[in-house]
C-alpha positions in Angstrom: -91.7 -44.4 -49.2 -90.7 -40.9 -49.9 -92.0 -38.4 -46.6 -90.8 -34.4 -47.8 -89.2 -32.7 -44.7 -89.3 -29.3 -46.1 -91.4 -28.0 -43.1 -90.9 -26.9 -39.8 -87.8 -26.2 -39.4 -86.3 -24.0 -36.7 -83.4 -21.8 -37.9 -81.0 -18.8 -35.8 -78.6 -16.9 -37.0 -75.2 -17.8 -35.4 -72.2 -16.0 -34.3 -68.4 -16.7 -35.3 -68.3 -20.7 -36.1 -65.1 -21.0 -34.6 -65.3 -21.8 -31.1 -67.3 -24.6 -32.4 -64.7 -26.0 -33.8 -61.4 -25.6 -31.8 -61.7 -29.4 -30.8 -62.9 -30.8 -34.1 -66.4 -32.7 -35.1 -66.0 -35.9 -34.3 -65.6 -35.2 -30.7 -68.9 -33.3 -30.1 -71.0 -36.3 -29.7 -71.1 -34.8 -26.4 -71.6 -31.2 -27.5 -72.9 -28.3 -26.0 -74.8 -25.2 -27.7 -76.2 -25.7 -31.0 -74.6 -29.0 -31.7 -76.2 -30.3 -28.7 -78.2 -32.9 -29.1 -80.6 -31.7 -26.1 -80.1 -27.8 -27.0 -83.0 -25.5 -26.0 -83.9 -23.8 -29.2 -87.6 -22.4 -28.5 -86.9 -19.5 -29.6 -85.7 -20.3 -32.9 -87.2 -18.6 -35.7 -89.7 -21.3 -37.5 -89.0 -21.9 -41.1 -89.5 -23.4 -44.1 -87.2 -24.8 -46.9 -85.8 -23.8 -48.9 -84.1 -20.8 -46.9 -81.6 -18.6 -47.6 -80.5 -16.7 -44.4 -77.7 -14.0 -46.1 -80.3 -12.2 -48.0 -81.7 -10.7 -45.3 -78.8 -9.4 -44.4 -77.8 -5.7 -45.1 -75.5 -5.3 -48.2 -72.0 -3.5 -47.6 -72.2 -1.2 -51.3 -68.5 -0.1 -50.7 -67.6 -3.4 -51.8 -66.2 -4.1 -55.2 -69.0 -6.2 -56.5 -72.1 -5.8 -58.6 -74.4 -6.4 -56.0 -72.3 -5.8 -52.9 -71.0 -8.1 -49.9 -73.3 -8.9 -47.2 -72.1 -6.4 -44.2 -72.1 -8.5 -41.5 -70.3 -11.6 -43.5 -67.1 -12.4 -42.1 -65.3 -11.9 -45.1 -65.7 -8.8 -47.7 -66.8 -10.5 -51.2 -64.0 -9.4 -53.2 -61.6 -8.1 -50.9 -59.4 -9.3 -47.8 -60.2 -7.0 -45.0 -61.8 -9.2 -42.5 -64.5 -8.3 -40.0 -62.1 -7.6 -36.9 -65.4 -7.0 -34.5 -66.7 -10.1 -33.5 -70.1 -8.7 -32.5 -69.9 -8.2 -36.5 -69.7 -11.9 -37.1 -72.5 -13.5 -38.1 -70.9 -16.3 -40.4 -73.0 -19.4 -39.8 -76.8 -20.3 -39.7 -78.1 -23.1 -37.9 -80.9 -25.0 -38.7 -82.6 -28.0 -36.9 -85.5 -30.7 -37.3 -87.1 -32.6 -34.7 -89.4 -35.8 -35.9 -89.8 -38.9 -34.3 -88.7 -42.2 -36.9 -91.8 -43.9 -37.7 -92.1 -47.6 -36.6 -93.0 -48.4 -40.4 -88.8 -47.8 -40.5 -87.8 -50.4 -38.5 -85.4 -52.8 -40.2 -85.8 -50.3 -43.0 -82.6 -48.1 -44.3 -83.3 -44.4 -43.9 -82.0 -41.5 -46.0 -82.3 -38.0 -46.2 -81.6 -36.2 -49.3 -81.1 -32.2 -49.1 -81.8 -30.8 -52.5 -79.8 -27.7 -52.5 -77.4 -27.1 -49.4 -74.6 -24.2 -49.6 -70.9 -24.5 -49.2 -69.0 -25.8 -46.2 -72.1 -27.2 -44.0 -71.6 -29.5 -41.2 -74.6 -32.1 -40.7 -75.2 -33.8 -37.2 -78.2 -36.0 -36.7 -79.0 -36.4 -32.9 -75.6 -34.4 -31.5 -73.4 -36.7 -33.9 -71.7 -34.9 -36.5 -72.5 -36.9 -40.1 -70.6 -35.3 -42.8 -69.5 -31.8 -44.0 -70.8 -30.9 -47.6 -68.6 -28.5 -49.4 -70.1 -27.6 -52.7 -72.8 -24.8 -53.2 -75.9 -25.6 -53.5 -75.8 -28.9 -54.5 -77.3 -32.0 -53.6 -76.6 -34.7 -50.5 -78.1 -37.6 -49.8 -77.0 -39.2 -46.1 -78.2 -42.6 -44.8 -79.4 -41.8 -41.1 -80.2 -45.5 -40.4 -78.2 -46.1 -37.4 -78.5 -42.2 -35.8 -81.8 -42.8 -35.3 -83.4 -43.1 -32.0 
């Protein structure tokens, strides 16, 4: 049985990704903030997929590219000067999904494929940290069998 999770997703735009990761992944089982499993995200804006959060952002046309880095990106496409503000930093999005496993998929292997997911993302499924996926926009599938609830 194939169910497409494509909607209702909640998504925010994040600020520098680093101080999530100063202890490492697989210790924020017990996370707080977005990784949380119990994190408050209400205010989230509701989305759809596929989603591509950087084009909304506004373009930096000093940059020496055809169609110009994102401005607040941490990096300059192209070039080394790095964003030194960090209220400049907007480097990662988050996205979440909330749905409750169906009792059809008990003693039932479950997978999720993500058809297209960009460069260096870090999946968690309820607060666990799964995997990081390191290709651009390519495909993933992850078994989620035993992170279910």
């Amino acid at each position: 049985m194939k169910i497409n999770v494509n909607k209702d997703w909640y998504f925010l735009l994040g600020k520098d990704f680093d101080t999530y990761i100063s202890y490492g992944f697989s210790k924020y089982a017990e996370a707080s903030g977005p990784l949380c499993r119990y994190y408050d995200y209400p205010n989230w804006e509701r989305i759809d997929l596929p989603h591509d959060w950087v084009i909304k952002l506004p373009k930096d046309l000093n940059c020496s590219t055809f169609t110009g880095a994102r401005a607040k990106s941490r990096f300059k496409r192209y070039s080394t000067n790095k964003v030194n503000s960090v209220e400049k930093i907007h480097n990662i999005g988050w996205y979440r999904k909330h749905f409750i496993a169906d009792k059809e998929w008990e003693g039932k292997r479950v997978f999720i494929e993500f058809e297209g997911v960009f460069r260096d993302s870090k999946i968690f499924v309820n607060g666990e940290y799964l995997t990081t996926h390191e290709s651009g926009y390519t495909s993933i599938i992850l078994e989620l069998t035993d992170h279910l609830l």
